[in-house]
N, C-alpha and C positions, 0 to 999 in steps of 0.2 A: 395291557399293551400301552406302550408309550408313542403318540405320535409328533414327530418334529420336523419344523418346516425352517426355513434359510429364507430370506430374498435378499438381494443385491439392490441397494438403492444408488441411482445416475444424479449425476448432475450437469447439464450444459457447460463445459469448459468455461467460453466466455461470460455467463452468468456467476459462476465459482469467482471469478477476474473482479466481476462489480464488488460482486455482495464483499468479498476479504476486504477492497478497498474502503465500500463504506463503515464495513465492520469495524475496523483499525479509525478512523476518523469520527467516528461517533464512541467510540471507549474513548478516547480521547480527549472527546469533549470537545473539537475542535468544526466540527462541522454538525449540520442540523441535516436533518431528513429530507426539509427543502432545498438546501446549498448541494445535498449531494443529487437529487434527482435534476436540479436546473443546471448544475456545472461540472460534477463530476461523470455522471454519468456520458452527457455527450462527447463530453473531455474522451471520455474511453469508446463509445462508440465508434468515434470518428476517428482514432486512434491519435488525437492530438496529444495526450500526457501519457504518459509510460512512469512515470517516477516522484513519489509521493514523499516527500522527507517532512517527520512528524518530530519538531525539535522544543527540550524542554529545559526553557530559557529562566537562569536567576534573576533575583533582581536587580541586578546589574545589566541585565541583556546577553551574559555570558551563555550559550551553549552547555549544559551540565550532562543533556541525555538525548538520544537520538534514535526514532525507530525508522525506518527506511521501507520502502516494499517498489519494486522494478519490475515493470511488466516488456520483455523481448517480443514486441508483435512479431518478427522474425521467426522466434521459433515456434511463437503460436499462429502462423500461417502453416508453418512444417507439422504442427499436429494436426491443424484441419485437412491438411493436404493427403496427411495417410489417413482420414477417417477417422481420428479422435477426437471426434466431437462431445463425446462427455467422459466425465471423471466420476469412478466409482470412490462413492462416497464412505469415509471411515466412521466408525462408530466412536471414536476418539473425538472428532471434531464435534464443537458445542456451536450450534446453529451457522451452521455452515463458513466455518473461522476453522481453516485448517490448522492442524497440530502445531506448526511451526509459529504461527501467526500468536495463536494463546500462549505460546511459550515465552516470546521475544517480547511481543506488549506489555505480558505481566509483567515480565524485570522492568520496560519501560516505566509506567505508571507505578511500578514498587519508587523507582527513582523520582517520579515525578510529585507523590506523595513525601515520600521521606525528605527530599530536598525542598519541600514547597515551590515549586518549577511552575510558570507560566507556560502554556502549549501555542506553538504557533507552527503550520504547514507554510512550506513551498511544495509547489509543482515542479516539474521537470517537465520538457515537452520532449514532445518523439525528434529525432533527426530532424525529418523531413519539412518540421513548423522552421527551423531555422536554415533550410536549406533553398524552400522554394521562398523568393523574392514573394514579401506583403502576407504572407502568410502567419506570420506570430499576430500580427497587428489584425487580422481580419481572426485568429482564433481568441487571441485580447477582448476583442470586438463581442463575438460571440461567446465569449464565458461569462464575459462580464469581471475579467484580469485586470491587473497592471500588474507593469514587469515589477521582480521585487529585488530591494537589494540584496547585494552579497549576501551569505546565510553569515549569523554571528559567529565570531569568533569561539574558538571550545574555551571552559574554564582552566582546564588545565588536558594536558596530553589524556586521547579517548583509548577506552582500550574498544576494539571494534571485534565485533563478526558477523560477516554474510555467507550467507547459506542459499541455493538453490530450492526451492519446494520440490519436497519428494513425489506429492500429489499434484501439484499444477507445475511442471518443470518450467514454463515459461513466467517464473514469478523469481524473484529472488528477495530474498526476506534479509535486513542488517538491523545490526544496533550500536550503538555507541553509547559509550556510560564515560562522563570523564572522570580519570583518575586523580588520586586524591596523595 
């Protein structure tokens, strides 16, 4: 007699939100384990940054490759609202890096390797940091930011795609690879 058992393993939505972001930023190489617990994380708590663009710059400063990840607190207030408060977890995803997330980094970093690319992050902040008066300048304050310039220029015309997460909808995952 053969016996066989199933379980379904959860994950807290907004913990899913953290971890893909530091996960994406530490492949990257562009943030430490400290940087992410002191500034990204309350960046996301607090829901001050929504938008992480992970750009991999020649040496010229040019733009070659770009990974992107967008979090809609909008419609992740609409999941918690109907009670989805965690995400069943796939068996595809390698420590908690959803499928999309491993798919779109590797091209990133395949580029980032093969072109010899420097990595550098901008933020993005929510709406609302630019909307309520002293507000950029007091999350500035509290991350310990300065604003950054314009992102570089591409090397040449990108070919891009974003995607929605099929597991965290409130995510949207791009890339950019410039053409050659």
């Amino acid at each position: 007699m053969t016996a066989t058992a199933t379980w379904t393993v959860s994950v807290a939505r907004q913990e899913l939100l953290y971890a893909n972001v530091a996960i994406a930023l530490r492949r990257a190489k562009v943030a430490s384990s400290d940087r992410i617990a002191r500034y990204i994380n309350p960046g996301l708590t607090n829901r001050w940054l929504s938008g992480f663009h992970i750009m991999g710059l020649d040496s010229n400063g040019l733009r070659c490759a770009e990974l992107l990840l967008r979090i809609s607190w909008g419609a992740h207030d609409a999941y918690l609202a109907r009670g989805e408060l965690r995400v069943v977890a796939h068996d595809t995803w390698r420590d908690e890096a959803i499928s999309e997330l491993d798919v779109l980094e590797g091209l990133f970093l395949d580029a980032v390797d093969d072109l010899q690319l420097t990595c550098e992050t901008h933020f993005e902040y929510s709406d609302f940091v630019y909307q309520t008066p002293g507000m950029r300048q007091l999350v500035e304050r509290e991350l310990g930011l300065q604003p950054a310039p314009p992102p570089p220029e591409w090397a040449a015309e990108p070919v891009r795609a974003e995607k929605v997460s099929h597991a965290v909808g409130e995510m949207t995952l791009g890339i950019g690879i410039a053409g050659r």
